[in-house]
C-alpha positions as CSV (number, residue, x, y, z in Angstrom):
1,X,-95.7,88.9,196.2
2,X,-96.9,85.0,196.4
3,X,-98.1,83.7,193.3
4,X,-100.8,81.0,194.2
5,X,-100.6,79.7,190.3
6,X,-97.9,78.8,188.1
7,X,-97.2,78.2,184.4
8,X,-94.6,76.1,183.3
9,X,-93.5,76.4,179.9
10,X,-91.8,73.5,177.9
11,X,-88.7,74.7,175.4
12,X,-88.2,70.9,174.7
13,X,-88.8,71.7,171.2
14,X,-86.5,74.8,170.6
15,X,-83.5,72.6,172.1
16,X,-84.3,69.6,169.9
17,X,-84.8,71.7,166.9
18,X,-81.1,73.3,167.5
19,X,-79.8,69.7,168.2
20,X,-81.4,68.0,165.2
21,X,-79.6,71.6,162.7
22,X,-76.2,71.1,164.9
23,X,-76.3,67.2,164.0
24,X,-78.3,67.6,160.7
25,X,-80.6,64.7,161.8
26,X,-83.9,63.8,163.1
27,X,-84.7,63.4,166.4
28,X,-88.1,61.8,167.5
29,X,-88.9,60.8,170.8
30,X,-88.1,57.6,170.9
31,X,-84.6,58.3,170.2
32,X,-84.2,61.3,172.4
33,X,-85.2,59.1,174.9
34,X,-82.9,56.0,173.8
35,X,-79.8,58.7,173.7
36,X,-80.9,60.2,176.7
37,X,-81.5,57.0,178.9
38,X,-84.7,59.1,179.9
39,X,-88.1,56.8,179.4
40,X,-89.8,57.7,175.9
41,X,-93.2,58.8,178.4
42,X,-91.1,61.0,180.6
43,X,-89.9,62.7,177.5
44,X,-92.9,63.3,176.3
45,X,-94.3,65.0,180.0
46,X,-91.5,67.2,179.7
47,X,-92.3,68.4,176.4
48,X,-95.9,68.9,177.4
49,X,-94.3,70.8,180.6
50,X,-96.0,68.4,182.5
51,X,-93.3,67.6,185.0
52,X,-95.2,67.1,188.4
53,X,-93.5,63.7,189.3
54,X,-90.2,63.9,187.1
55,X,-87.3,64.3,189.3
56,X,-84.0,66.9,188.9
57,X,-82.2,64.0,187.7
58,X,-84.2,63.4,184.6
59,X,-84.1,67.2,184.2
60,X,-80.2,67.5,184.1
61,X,-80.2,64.4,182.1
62,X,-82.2,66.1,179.6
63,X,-80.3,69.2,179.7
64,X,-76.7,67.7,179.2
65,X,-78.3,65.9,175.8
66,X,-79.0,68.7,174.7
67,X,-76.5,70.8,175.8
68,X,-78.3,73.4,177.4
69,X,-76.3,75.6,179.6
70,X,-79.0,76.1,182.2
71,X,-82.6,74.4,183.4
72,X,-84.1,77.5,181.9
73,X,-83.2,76.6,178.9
74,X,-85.8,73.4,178.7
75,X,-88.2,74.7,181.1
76,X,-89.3,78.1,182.0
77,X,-91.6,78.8,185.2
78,X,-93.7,81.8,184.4
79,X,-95.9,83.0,187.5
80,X,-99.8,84.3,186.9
81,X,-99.8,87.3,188.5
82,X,-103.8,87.9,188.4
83,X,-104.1,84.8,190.9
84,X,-101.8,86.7,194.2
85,X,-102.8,87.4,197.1
């Protein structure tokens, strides 16, 4: 089965949720992005799942700040069946 149209969801938020408990701090943007060495605007596109032009790199990056053991973790791609062919 091809699937013509894809969803990507975000779980930015559920990793910096278990970060901020683990550390018992907040963590906006501005300093995930400072930690991460990931621009503030790239953070935000990849909370927003809006990673067209944001390369593996900046993925992994994100992933070992927030200790994820996997990309799935921080992003999930979730196919829309009702679009095959």
């Amino acid at each position: 089965m091809y699937y013509q149209s894809v969803m990507l969801v975000s779980k930015y938020d559920n990793l910096r949720r278990a970060k901020e408990l683990r550390e018992g701090r907040d963590l906006p943007i501005r300093t995930v992005a400072k930690e991460s060495g990931v621009a503030s605007s790239t953070v935000q596109r990849v909370k927003k799942a809006e990673v067209e032009n944001v390369t593996v790199a900046t993925i992994a990056r994100l992933c070992a700040y927030f200790e994820a053991q996997s990309i799935s973790d921080l992003l999930e791609w979730v196919p829309d069946p009702k679009t095959d062919s």
